[in-house]
GUKETI-915630 format. One record per residue (C-alpha): residue in one letter; x, y, z. Coordinates in steps of 0.02 Angstrom, whole numbers, plus 32768, in hexadecimal, padded with zeros to 4 digits. Layout:
BEGIN
+-----+------+------+------+
! res !    x !    y !    z !
+-----+------+------+------+
!   a !    X !    Y !    Z !
...
+-----+------+------+------+
END
This chain:
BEGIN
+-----+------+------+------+
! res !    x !    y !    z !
+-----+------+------+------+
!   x ! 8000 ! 8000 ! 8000 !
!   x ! 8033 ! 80A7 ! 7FE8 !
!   x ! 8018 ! 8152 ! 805A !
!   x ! 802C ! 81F7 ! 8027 !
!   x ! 805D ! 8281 ! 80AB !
!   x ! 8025 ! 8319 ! 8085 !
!   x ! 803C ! 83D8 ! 80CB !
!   x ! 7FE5 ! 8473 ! 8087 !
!   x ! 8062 ! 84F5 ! 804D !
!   x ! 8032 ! 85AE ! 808A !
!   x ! 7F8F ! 857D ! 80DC !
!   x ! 7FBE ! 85CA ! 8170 !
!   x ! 7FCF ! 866F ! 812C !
!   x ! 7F29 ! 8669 ! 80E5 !
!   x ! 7EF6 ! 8631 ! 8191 !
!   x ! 7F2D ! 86AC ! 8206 !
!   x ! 7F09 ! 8744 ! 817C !
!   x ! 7E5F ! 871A ! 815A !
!   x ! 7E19 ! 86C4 ! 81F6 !
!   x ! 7DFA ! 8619 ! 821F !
!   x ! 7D48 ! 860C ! 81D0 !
!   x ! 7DA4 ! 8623 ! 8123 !
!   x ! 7E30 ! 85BA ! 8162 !
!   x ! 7D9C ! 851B ! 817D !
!   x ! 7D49 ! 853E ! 80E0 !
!   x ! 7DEB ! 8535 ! 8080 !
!   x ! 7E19 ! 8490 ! 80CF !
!   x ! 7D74 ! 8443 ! 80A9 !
!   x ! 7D79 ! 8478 ! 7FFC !
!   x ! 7E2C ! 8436 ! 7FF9 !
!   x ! 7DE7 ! 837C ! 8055 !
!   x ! 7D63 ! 8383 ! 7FB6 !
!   x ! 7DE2 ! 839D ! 7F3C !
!   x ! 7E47 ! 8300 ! 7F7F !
!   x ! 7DB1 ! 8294 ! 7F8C !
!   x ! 7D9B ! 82B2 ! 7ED9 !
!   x ! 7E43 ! 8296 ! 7EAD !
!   x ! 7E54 ! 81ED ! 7F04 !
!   x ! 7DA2 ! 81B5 ! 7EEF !
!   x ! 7D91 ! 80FC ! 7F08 !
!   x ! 7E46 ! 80EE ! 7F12 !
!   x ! 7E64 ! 8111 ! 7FBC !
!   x ! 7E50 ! 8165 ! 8056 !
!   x ! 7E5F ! 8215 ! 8081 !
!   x ! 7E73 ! 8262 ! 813F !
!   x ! 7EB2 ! 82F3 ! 818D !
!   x ! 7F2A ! 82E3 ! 820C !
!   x ! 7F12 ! 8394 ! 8268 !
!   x ! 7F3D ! 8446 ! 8225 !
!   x ! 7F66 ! 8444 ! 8174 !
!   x ! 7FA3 ! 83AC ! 8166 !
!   x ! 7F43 ! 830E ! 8102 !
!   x ! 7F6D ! 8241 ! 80E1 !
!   x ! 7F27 ! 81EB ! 8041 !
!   x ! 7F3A ! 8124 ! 8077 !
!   x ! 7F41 ! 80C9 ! 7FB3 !
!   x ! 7F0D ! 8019 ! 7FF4 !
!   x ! 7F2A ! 7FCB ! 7F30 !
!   x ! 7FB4 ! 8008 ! 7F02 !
!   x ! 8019 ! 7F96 ! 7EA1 !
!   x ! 80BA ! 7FFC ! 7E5C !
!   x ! 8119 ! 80A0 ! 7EB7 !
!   x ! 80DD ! 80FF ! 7E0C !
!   x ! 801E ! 80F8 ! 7E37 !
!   x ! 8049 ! 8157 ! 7EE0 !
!   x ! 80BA ! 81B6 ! 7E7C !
!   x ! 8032 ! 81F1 ! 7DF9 !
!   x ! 7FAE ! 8211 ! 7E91 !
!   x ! 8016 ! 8291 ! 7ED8 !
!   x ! 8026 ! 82F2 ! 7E33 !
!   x ! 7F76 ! 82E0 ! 7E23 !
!   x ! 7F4F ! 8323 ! 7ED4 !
!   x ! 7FCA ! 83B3 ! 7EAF !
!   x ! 7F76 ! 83D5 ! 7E09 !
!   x ! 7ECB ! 83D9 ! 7E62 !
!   x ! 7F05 ! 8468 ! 7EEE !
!   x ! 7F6F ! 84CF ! 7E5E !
!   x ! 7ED9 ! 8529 ! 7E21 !
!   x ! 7EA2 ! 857E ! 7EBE !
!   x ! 7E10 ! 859A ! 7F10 !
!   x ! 7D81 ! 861E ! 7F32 !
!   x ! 7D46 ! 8631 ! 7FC1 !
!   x ! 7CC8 ! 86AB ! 801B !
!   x ! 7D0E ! 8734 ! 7F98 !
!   x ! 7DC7 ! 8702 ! 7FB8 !
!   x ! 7E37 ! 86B0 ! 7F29 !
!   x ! 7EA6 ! 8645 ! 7F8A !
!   x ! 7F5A ! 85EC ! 7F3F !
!   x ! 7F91 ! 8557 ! 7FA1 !
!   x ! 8002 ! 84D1 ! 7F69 !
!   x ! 803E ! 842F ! 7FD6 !
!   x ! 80C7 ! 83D4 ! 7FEE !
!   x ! 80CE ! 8306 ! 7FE9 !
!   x ! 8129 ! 8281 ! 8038 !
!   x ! 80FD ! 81BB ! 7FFE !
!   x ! 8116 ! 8123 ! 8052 !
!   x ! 8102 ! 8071 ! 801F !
!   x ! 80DE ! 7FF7 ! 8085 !
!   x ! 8140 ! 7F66 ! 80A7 !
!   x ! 81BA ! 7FBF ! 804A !
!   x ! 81E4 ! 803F ! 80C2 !
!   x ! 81B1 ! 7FC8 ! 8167 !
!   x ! 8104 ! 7F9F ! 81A2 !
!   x ! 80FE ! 7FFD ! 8254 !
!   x ! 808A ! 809B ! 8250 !
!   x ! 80E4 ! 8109 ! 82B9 !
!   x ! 8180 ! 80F8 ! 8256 !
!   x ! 8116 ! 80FA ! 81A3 !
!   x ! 80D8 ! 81A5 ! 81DF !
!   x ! 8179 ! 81D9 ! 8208 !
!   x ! 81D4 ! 81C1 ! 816B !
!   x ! 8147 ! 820C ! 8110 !
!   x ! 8161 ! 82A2 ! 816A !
!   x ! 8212 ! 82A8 ! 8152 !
!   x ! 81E7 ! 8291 ! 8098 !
!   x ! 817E ! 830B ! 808F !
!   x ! 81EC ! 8398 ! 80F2 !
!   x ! 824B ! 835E ! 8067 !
!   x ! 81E1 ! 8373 ! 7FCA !
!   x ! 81D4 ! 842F ! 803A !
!   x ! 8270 ! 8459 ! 8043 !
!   x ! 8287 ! 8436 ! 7F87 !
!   x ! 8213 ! 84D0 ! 7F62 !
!   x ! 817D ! 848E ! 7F9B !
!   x ! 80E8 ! 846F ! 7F36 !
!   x ! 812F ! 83B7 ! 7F09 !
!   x ! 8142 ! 8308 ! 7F45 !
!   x ! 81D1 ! 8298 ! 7F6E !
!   x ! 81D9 ! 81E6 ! 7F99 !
!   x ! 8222 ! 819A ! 8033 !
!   x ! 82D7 ! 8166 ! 8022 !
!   x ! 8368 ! 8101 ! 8073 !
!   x ! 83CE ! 819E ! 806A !
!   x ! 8322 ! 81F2 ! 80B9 !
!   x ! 8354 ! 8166 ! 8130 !
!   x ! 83F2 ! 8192 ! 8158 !
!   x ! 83D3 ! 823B ! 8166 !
!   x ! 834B ! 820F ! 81DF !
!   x ! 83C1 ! 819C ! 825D !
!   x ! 8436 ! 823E ! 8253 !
!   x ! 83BD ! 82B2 ! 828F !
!   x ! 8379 ! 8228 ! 831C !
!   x ! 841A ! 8236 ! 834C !
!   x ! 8432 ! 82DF ! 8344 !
!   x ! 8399 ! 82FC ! 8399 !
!   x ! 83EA ! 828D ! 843B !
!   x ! 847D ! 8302 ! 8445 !
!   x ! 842A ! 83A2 ! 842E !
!   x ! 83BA ! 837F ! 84CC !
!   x ! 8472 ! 835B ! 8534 !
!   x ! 84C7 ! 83EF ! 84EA !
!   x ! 841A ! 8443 ! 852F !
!   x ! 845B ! 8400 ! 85CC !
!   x ! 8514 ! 841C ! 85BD !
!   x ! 8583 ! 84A6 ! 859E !
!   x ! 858B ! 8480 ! 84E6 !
!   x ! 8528 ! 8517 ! 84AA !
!   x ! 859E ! 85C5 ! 8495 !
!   x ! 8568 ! 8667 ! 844D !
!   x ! 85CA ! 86D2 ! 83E1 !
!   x ! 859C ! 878B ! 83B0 !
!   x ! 85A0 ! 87F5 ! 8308 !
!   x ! 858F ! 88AE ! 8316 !
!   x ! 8504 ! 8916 ! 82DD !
!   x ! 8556 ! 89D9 ! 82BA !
!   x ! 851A ! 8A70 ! 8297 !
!   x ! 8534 ! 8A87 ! 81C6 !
!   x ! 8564 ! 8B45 ! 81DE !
!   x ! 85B9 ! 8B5F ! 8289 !
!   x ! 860C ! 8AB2 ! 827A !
!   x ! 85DC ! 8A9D ! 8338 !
!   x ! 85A8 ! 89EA ! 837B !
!   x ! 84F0 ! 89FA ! 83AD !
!   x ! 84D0 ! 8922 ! 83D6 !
!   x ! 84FA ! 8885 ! 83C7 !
!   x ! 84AE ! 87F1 ! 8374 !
!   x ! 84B2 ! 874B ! 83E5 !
!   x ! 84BD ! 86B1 ! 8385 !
!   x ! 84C6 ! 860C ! 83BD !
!   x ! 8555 ! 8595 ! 83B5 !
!   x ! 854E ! 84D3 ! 83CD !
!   x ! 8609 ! 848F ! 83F6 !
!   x ! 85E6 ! 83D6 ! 83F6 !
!   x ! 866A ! 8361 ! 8440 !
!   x ! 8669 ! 82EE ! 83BC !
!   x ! 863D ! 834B ! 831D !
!   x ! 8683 ! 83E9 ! 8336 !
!   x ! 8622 ! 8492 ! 830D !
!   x ! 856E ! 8489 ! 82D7 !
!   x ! 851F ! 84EE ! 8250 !
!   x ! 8493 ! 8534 ! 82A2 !
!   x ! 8425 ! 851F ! 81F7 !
!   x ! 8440 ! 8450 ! 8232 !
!   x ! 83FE ! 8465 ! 82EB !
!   x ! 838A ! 84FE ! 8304 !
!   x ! 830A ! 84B4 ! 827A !
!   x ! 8308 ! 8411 ! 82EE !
!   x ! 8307 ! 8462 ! 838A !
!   x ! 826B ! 84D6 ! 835A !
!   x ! 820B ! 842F ! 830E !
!   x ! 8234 ! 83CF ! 83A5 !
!   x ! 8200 ! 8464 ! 8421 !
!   x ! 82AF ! 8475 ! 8471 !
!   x ! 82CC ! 850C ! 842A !
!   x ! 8258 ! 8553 ! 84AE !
!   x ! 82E5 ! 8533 ! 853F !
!   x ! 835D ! 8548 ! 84D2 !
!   x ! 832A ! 85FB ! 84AA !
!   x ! 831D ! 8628 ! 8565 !
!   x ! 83D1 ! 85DE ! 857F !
!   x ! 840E ! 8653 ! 84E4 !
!   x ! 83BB ! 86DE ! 852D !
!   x ! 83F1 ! 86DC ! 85D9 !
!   x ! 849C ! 86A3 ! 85A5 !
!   x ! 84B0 ! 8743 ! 854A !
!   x ! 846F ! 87CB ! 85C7 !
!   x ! 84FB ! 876A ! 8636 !
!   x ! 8579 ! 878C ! 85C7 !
!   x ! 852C ! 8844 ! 85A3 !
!   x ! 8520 ! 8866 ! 864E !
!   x ! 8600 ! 882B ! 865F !
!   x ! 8616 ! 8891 ! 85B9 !
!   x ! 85DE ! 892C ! 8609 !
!   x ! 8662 ! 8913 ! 8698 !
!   x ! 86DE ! 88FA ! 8625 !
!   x ! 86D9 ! 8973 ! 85AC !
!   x ! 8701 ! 8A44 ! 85DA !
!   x ! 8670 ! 8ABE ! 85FC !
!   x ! 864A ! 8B57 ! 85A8 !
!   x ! 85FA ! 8AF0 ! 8508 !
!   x ! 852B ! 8AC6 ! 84DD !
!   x ! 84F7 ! 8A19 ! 8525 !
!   x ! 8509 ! 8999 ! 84AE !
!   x ! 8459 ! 8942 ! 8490 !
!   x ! 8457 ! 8889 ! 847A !
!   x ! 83E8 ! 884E ! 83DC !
!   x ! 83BD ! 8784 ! 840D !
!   x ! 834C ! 8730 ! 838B !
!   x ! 82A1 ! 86DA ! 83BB !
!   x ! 8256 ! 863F ! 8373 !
!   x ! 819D ! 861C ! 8335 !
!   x ! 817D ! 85BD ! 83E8 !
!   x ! 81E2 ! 8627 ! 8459 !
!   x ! 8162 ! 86BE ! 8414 !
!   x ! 80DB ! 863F ! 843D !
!   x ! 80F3 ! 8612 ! 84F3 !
!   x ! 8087 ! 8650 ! 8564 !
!   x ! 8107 ! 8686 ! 85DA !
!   x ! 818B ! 86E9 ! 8570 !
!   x ! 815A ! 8799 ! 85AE !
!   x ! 8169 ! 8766 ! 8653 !
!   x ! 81F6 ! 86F7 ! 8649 !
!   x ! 8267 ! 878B ! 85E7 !
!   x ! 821D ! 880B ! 867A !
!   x ! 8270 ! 8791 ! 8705 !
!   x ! 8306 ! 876C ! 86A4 !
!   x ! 833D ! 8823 ! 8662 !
!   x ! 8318 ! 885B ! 873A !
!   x ! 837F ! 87D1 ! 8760 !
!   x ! 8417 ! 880A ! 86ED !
!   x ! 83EE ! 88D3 ! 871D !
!   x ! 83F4 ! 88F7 ! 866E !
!   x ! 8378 ! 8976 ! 8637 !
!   x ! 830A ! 892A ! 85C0 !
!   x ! 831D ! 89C9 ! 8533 !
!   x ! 83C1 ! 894C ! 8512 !
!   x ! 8386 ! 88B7 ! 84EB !
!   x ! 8329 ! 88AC ! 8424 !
!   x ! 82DA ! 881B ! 83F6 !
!   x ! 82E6 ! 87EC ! 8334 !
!   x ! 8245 ! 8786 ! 82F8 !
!   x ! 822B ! 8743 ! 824B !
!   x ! 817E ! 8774 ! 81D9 !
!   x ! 8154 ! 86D4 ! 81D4 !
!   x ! 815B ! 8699 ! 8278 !
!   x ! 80DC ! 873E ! 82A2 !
!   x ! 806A ! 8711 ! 8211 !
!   x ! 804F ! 8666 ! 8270 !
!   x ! 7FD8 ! 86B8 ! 82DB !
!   x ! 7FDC ! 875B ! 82A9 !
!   x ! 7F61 ! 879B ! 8342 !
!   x ! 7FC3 ! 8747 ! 83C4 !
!   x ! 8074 ! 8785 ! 8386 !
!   x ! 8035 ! 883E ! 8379 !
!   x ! 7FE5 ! 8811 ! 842A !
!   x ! 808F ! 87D9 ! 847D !
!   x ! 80F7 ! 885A ! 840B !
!   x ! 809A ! 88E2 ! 8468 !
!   x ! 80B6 ! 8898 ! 8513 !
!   x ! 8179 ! 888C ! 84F0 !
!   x ! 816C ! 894D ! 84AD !
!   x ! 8107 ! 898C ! 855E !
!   x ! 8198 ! 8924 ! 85AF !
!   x ! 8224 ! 89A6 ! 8541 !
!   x ! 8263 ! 8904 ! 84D9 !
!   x ! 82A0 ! 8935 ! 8430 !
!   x ! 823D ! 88D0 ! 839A !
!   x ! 828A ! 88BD ! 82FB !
!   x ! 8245 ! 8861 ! 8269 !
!   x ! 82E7 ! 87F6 ! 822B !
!   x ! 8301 ! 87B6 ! 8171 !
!   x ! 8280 ! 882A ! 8139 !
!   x ! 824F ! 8812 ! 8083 !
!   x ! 824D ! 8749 ! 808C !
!   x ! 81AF ! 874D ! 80BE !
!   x ! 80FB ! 8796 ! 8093 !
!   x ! 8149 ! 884F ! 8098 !
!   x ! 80A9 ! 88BA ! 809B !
!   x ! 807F ! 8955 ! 80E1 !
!   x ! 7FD3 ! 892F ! 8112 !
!   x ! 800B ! 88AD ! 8194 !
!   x ! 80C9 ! 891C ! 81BF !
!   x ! 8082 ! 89BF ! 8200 !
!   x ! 801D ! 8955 ! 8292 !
!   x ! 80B2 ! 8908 ! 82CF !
!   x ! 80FB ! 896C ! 8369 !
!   x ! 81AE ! 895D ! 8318 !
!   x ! 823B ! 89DA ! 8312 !
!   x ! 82BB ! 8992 ! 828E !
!   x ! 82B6 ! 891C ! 81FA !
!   x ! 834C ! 88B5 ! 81C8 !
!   x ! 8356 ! 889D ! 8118 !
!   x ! 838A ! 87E2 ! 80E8 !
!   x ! 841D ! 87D9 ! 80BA !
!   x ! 8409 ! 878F ! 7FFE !
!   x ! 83D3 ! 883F ! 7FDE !
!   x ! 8476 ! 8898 ! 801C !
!   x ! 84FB ! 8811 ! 7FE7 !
!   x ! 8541 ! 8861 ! 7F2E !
!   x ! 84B9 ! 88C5 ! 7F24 !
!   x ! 852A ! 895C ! 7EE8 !
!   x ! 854A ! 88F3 ! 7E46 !
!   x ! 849F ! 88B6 ! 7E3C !
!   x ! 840D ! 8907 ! 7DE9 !
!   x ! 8379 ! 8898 ! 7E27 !
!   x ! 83B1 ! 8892 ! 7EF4 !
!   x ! 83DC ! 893C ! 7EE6 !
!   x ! 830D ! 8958 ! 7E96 !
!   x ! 82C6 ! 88E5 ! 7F28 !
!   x ! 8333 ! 8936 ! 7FB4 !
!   x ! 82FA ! 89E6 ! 7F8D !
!   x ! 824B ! 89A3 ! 7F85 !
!   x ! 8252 ! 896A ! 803C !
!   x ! 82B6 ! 8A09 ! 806A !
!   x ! 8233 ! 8A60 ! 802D !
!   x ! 81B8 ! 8A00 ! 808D !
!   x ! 8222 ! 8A09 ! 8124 !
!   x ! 8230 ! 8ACF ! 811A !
!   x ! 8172 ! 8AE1 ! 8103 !
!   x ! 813E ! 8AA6 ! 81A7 !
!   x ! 81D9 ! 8AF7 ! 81F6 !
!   x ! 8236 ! 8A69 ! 8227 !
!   x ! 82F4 ! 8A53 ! 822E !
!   x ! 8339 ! 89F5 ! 81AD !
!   x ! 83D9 ! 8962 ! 81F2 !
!   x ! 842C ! 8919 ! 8150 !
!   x ! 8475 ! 886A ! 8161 !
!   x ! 84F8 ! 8804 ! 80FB !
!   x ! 8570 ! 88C3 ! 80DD !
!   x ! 8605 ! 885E ! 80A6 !
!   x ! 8680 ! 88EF ! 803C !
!   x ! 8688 ! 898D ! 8027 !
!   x ! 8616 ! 899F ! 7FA0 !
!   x ! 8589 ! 8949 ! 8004 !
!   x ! 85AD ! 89C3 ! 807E !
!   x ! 859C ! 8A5F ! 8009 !
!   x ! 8509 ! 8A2B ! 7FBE !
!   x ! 84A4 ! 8A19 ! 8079 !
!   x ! 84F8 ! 8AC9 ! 80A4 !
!   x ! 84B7 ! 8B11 ! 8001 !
!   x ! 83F9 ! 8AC2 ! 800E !
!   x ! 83DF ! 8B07 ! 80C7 !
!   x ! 8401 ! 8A54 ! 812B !
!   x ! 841B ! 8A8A ! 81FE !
!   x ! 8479 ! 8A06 ! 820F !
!   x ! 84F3 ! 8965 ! 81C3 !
!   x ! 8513 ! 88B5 ! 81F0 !
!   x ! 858E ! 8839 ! 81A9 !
!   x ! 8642 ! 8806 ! 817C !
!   x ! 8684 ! 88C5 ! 8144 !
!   x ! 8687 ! 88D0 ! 8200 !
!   x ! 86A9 ! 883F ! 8244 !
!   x ! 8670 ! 877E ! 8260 !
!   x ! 8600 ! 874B ! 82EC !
!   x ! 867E ! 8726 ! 8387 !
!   x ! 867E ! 86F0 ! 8428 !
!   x ! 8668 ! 877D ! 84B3 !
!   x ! 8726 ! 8775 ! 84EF !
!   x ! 8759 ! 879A ! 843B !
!   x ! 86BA ! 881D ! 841D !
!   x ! 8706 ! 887D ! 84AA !
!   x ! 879B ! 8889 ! 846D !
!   x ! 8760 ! 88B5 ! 83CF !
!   x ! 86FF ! 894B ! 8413 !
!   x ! 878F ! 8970 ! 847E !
!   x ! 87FF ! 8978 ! 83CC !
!   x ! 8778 ! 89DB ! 8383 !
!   x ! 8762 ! 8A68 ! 8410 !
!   x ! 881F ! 8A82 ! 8414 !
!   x ! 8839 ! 8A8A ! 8358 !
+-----+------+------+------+
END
């Protein structure tokens, strides 16, 4: 038999934008359009959310599950109308075959899944079969998984810090913490391997209080080590899809910034558009409880996302960080240059101050000077470091 995985791509956004009454009527058009698809075929059921399972009972050859998930992604590609709305939504596949890829349910489920993060990751919108290299990959991040909860536990975990200064005066004005995972056996971790496991697995909750405490710590020593006279140097600490969802953020980050007797004007918290447009009522909710509390909000890769004034000017947010793959070269090229004076623009219009990431050169650096950018990030100033070296650094810097 054969059993198709599947995920609805940008359902959410639909969702949260339009209210869940549109949200249910586009997933019950969506359940019609699969029970047409598979007809006597199969099964179809929805696991919760967005996310569906077609069970092919008959199948006799991979293909058949093959051609049923080009079918199925035929059937959503056209759209759908609802209650005045034109909705686009795509999905994403993973297939299984059974006793091919083992016979126990929990496992079948969870190599779907994998297959189907898969097909996502791939640019969505497409299927992908389970593999043995699937299989590996899955082992690896089982094991993975193991030592990421005991470097949770350990003193594995190090933050290192890349400045954030002032494109005109050249002055400092933050930090940007990032995490570091020194494993005993494998060495340094990319963070693109572990943060997407932590924040599927839920870790990335305690993780995210560990980074954030760590680093008003080593704030609160940097200020005793470095010579008066100068502005405070904020701390910028980024903030995951679940850490903006638990209920007991606001208060946690009250406790924790008393605790360090750091005023929380220093402290700016960097969240991504989509992790707002999740639930984009409860992010604006808890973004305006962090702004009564005096924490800095900044809305980090901006233009990844939906970019769109008609959601921007509600959040409470003071800067926007322009994603990097918009700054990198873009003195020598025409389109970035067009899409990063689009979001300027945008930026300027709701009087916001404008943080450009990825400044690697010179020319990088003339070009944010020239389009009105507050403030630079990246490799023209230096590499994200540890905070023994970053003092140094800004010790260097105030003497030169």
């Amino acid at each position: 038999l054969g059993l198709l995985f599947l995920d609805l791509d940008n359902f959410k956004l639909a969702n949260d934008s339009l209210g869940h009454a549109i949200g249910d009527s586009l997933l019950r058009a969506v359940s019609e359009r699969l029970l047409a698809c598979v007809s006597s075929e199969g099964s179809v059921a929805r696991l919760g959310g967005d996310e569906f399972a077609i069970l092919l009972p008959t199948l006799v050859e991979a293909g058949e599950a093959g051609e049923m998930a080009s079918r199925v992604i035929a059937a959503l590609e056209p759209g759908f109308s609802i209650d005045g709305h034109f909705l686009q939504i795509g999905v994403s596949i993973g297939v299984i075959l059974c006793p091919n890829d083992g016979t126990d349910p929990d496992q079948l489920l969870r190599k779907a899944d994998l297959a189907m993060y898969h097909a996502k990751a791939q640019g969505r919108n497409t299927y992908r079969f389970f593999t043995e290299r699937l299989r590996t990959e899955l082992l690896e991040r089982t094991a993975l998984l193991a030592d990421l909860k005991q470097a949770a536990l350990g003193e594995q975990f190090m933050l290192h810090y890349q400045p954030i200064v002032a494109t005109r005066s050249g002055e400092v004005h933050a930090v940007e913490a990032l995490l570091r995972w020194r494993h005993p056996q494998r060495g340094m971790i990319n963070p693109d391997t572990f943060i997407p496991l932590a924040e599927r697995t839920g870790l990335i909750v305690p993780i995210g209080q560990w980074v954030i405490d760590r680093a008003l710590t080593e704030l609160s020593e940097l200020d005793g080590q470095l010579p008066g006279g100068r502005p405070p140097l904020r701390l910028s600490v980024n903030l995951s899809l679940a850490q903006l969802s638990d209920p007991s953020l606001v208060d946690w980050l009250e406790t924790s910034l008393r605790a360090h007797d750091l005023s929380p004007h220093r402290l700016e918290l960097e969240l991504t558009e989509t992790a707002l447009l999740h639930d984009l009522e409860h992010g604006i909710e808890i973004m305006r409880r962090l702004k009564s509390l005096g924490v800095g909000l900044v809305i980090d890769d901006f233009g990844t996302g939906h970019s769109s004034l008609s959601y921007l000017k509600r959040f409470p947010v003071e800067k926007l960080k322009i994603d990097r793959s918009f700054v990198i070269g873009v003195a020598s090229d025409r389109d970035s240059a067009a899409i990063c004076r689009a979001v300027i623009g945008m930026g300027r219009s709701l009087g916001l101050l404008l943080v450009a990431e990825g400044v690697e050169n010179d020319a990088d650096l003339s070009f944010v000077r020239e389009q009105g950018f507050d403030f630079a990030q990246g490799y023209h100033y230096a590499a994200a470091m540890p905070a023994w070296e970053l003092r140094d650094w800004l010790l260097r810097r105030w003497v030169s």
